[in-house]
C-alpha positions in Angstrom: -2.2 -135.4 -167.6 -3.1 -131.7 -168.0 -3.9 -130.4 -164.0 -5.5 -127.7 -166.2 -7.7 -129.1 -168.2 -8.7 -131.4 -165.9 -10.1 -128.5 -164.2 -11.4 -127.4 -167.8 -13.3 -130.0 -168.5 -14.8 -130.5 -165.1 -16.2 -126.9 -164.9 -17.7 -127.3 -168.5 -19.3 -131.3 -167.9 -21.4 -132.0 -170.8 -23.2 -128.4 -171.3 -20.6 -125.7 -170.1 -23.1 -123.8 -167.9 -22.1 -121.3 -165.7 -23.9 -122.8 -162.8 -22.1 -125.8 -162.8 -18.7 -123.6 -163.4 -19.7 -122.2 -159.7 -20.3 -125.1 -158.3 -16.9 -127.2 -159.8 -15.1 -124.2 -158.1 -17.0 -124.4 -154.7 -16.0 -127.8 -154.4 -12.7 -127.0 -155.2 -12.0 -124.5 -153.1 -14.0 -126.7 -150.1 -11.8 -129.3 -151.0 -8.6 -128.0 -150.3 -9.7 -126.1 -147.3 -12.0 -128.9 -145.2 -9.4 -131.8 -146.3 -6.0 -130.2 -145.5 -7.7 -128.4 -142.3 -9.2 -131.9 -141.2 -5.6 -133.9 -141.9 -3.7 -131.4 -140.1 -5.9 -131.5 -137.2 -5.8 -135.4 -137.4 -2.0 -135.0 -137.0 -1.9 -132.3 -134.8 -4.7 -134.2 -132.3 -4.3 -138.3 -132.4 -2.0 -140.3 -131.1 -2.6 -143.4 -133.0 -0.3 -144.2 -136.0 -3.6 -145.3 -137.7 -5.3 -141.6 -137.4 -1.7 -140.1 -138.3 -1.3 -141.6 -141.3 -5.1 -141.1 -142.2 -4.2 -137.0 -141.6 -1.6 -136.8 -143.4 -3.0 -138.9 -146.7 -6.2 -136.0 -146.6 -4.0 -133.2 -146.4 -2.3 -134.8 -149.1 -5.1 -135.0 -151.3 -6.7 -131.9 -150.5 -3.7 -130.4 -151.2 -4.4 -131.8 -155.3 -7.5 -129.5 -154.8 -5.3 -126.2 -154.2 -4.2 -125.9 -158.0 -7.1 -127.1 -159.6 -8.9 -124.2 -157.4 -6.2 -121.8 -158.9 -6.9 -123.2 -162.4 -10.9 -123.0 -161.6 -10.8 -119.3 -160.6 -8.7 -118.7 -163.8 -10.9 -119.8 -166.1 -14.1 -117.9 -164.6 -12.7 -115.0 -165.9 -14.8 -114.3 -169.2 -14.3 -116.4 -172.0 -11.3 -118.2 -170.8 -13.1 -121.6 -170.0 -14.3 -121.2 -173.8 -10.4 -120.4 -174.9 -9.2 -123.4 -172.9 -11.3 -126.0 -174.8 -11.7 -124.5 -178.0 -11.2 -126.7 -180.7 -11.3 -129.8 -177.8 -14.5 -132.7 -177.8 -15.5 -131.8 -174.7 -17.3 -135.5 -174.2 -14.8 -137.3 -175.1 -12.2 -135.2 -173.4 -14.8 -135.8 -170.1 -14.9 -139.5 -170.2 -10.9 -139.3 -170.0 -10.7 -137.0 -167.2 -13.8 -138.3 -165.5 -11.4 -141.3 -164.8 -7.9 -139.2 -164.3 -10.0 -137.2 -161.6 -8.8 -140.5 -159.4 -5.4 -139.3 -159.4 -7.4 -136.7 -156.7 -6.7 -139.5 -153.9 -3.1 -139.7 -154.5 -1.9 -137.6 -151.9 0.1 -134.4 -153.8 -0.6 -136.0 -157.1 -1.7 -133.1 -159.5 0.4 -130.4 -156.8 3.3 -132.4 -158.4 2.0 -132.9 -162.4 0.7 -129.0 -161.8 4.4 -127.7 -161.2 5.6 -129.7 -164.1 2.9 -128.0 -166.5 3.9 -125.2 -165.5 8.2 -125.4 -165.6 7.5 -126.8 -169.3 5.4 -124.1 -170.3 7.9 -121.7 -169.1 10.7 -123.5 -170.4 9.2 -123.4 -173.8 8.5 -119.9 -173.2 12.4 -119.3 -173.1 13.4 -121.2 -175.8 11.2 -119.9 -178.3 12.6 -118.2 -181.4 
């Protein structure tokens, strides 16, 4: 799974306005900050192994929100969203991702398949004639 496109494809949804492009990148950025802030005061305030282990799986998965924000204010620059799916059905390309998004829940998830993207795109980078 692309982390990026992911993010693509949920800030274009079925008609690539640029309202919904704000709004994909509020909740992004709302994401990361109320679920890591909420896990780490879980963690920081409870004594119960219960609430413990409930702080730490949110600021895991809020955490998956802090690269698809990076991606999301990436592509608001002009005509990069457009670049990014070019050529790409954007519907069926959304039914995909609309299930992938899941892998949100899986604390560090798409922090983890982010960093990969990235080492192979620099790797290919290198090793290009």
């Amino acid at each position: 799974m692309n982390v990026r496109r992911l993010a693509a494809v949920d800030m274009y949804g079925s008609r690539g306005t640029t309202r919904r492009r704000w709004i994909i990148l509020a909740e992004f950025l709302v994401g990361v900050s109320l679920m890591v802030t909420w896990g780490i005061w879980l963690l920081a305030s409870s004594s119960g192994l219960g609430t413990r282990v409930i702080g730490l799986w949110l600021a895991g998965a809020g955490l998956n929100y802090a690269p698809l924000s990076m991606y999301a204010i990436a592509l608001m620059r002009h005509g990069a969203l457009d670049a990014e799916l070019a050529g790409v059905d954007t519907d069926r390309e959304l039914r995909r991702y609309t299930v992938l998004q899941l892998w949100v829940f899986v604390p560090l998830s798409l922090v983890v398949l982010a960093i990969r993207d990235t080492l192979a795109r620099r790797r290919a980078r290198t090793t290009a004639p």
